[in-house]
Structures are given as structure tokens and as C-alpha cells.
C-alpha positions in Angstrom: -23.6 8.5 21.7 -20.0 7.1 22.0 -17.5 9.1 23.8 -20.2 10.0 26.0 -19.7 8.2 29.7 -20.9 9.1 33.0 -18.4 10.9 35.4 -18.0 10.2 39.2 -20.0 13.4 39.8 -23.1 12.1 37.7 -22.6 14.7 35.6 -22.0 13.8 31.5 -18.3 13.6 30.6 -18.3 14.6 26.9 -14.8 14.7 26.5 -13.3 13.3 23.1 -9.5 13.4 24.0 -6.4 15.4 23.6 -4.5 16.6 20.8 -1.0 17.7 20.1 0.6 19.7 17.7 4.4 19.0 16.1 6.8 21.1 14.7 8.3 18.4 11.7 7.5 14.7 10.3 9.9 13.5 12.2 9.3 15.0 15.7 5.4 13.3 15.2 6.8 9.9 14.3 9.2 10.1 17.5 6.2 11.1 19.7 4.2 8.0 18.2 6.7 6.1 19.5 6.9 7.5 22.7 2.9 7.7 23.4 2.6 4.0 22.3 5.5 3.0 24.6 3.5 5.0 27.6 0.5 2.4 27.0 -1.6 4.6 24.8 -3.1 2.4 22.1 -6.0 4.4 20.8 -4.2 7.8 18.9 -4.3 9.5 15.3 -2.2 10.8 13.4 -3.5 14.0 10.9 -0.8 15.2 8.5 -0.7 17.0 5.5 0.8 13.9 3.7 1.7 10.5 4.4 4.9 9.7 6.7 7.1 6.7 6.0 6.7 4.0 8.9 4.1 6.1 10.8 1.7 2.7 10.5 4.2 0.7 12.0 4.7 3.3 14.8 1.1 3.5 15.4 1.0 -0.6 16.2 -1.8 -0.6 12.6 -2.6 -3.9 11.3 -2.2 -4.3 7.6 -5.1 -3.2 5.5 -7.7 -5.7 4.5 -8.8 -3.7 1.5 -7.0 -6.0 -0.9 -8.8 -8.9 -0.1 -12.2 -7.3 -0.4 -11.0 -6.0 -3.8 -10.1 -9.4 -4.5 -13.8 -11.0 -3.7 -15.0 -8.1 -5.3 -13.2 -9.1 -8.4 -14.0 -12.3 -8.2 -17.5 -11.6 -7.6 -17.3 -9.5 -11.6 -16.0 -12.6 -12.8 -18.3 -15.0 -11.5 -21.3 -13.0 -12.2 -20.3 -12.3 -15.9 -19.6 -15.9 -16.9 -23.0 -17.1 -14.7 -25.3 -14.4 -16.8 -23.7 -15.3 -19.9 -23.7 -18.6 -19.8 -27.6 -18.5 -18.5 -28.1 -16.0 -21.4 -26.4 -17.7 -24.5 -26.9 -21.4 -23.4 -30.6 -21.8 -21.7 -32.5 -18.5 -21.7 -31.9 -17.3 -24.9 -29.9 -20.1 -27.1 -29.2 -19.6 -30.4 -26.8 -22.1 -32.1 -25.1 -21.1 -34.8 -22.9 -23.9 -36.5 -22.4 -26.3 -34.0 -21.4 -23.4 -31.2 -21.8 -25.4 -27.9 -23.9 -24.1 -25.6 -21.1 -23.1 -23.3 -18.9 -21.4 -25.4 -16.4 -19.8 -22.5 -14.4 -18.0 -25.3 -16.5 -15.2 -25.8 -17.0 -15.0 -22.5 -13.7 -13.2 -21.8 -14.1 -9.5 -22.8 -17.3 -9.6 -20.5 -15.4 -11.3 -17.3 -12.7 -8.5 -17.6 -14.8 -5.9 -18.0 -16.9 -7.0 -14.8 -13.9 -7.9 -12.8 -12.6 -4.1 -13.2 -16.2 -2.7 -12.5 -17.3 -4.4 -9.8 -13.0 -3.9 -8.1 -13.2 -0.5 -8.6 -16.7 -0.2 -7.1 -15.1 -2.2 -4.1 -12.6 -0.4 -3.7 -13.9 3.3 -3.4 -16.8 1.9 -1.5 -14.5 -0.7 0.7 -12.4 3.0 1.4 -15.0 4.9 2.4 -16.8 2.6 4.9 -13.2 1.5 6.3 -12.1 5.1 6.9 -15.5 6.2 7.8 -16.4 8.8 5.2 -18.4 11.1 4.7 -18.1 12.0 8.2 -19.2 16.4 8.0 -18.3 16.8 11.7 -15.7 15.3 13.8 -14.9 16.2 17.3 -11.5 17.7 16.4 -12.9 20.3 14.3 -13.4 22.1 17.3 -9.8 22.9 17.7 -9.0 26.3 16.5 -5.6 25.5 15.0 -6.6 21.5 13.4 -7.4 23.1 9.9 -3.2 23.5 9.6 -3.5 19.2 9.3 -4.2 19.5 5.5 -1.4 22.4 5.0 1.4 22.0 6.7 0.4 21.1 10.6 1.3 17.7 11.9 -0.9 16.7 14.6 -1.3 13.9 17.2 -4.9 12.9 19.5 -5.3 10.4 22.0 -8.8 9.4 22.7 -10.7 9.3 25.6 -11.8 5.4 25.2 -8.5 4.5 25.6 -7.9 2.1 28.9 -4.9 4.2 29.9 -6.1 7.8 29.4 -6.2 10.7 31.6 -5.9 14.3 31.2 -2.9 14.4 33.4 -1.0 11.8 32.3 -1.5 12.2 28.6 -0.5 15.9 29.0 2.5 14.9 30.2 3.2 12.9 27.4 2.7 15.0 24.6 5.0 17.7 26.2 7.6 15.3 27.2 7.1 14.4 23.7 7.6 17.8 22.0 4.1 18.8 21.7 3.0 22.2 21.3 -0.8 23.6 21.7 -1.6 20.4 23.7 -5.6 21.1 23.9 -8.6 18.7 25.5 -11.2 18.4 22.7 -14.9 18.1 23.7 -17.5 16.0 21.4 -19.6 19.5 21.5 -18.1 22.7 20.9 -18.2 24.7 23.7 -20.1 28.1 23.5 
């Protein structure tokens, strides 16, 4: 299971990480900033709604959805004007005065229509496996107060995979940071 490592006692160390909690937008996009420029590389952000620049404080990449959308697009395309022009000019030909039998005009309502399907099916699809969804249980859901992230609770985790993490020094962090109800989350809830 990831997130599960062996600690120098032998003993399982199922700790996920540490989580914060900010009052305002602007106090979490300030202690982005500050956790990145203490070495932390692996953190999340969970806000009610999204905060201008927060990507760029995080260090994210740019998304690579577009380009799947794009093949998948031009995937609709190709396979429209490849079945149609199998159907109408081998499988099934039927000329009708003088029609050649690769008549790519009427192929055009059929490539759009396939083009949209098959970039909208990439794109929900592309989402979900990109942001890891459906995912029913995540280790933060074992934080008493998280639930506020979809209302109006703005919180920040640093994971335990990170190179640069320890309790102590991510603690120190957070509160230097701002953060209130600074909590270690376990990958099982505790009983």
C-alpha cells in the first residue's frame, strides 16, 4: 500500500501527512509560498473554489489535458473519414452518377460529429484518471474539520513521501505560516 513504510522501530508507519487549516484565500496562497520555499514539494491545496496563481505557487506543470483532447479529436476525425470511406467506396459502393468512390464532401457532417464525441469522451475520461476519480476514501477524510474544504475552509497537506518531511519541521511551518488546526493524518482512522 503506498504511504505505508517501515519505521526505525520495525513497527508500520502509516502516516499520510499533515494538514493545515487558513483563515482567507490569501493567507493559503502566502503559506504556499512559504512551504515551497522551505523545500516541501509534495502539498495540496483543498478550497471551496479555485484561487488565482495558486498553480503557479504550488510549482504545477501546465496541464496536458489539451493535447489528449486534441488526439482524441483527431482520433473522431480519422476514424469517421476511414469508416466512411471503407463503407461508401469498397464495402458497400454504390455509384450514383459518376460519384467517385472517395467522395470527401459528404464526409464532413460525420468527421465533426466524431471529432466532438470522441473530445468530449476524452476529456471527462482524460479528467477523471488525471485527478484520480472516483476515489470514495482518502486519507484526509479522517480529519474532523476537512469537510469545511467544499464550504468555506481553505486547507493546506504536506505528504509524508515528500524527501523533506518531518513532523517537526513541517509543524513549524504551517504555524510560522498562519496555520490553524495543524493535525498529522493517518492512512487508517484511528479508533
Amino acid at each position: 500500500m503506498s504511504g505505508y513504510t517501515p519505521s526505525k522501530s520495525g513497527l508500520v508507519d502509516d502516516t499520510f501527512g499533515i494538514v493545515a487549516e487558513f483563515a482567507s484565500p490569501y493567507e493559503l496562497l502566502e503559506a504556499v509560498k512559504a512551504v515551497r520555499k522551505a523545500g516541501f514539494s509534495k502539498i495540496d491545496t483543498h478550497t471551496p473554489f479555485p484561487i488565482h496563481g495558486m498553480d503557479k505557487a504550488m510549482g504545477l506543470p501546465g496541464s496536458k489535458l489539451p493535447w489528449l483532447v486534441l488526439c482524441g479529436g483527431l482520433l473522431g476525425t480519422a476514424s469517421a473519414i476511414a469508416l466512411q470511406w471503407w463503407m461508401n467506396g469498397y464495402d458497400y459502393a454504390y455509384h450514383v452518377g459518376g460519384k467517385p468512390v472517395v467522395s470527401y464532401q459528404a464526409y464532413v457532417p460525420i468527421g465533426f460529429e466524431l471529432t466532438v464525441l470522441f473530445s468530449a469522451f476524452t476529456a471527462v475520461l482524460g479528467m477523471l484518471a488525471m485527478n484520480l476519480l472516483p476515489q470514495p476514501y482518502h486519507p484526509l477524510f479522517n480529519h474532523p474539520r476537512f469537510g469545511r474544504f467544499s464550504d468555506d475552509g481553505f486547507f493546506l497537506s504536506i505528504e509524508a513521501k515528500d524527501p523533506s518531511f518531518s513532523e517537526s519541521k513541517a509543524r513549524e511551518v504551517l504555524k510560522t505560516a498562519g496555520g490553524t488546526e495543524i493535525t498529522l493524518i493517518r492512512e487508517t482512522p484511528e479508533t
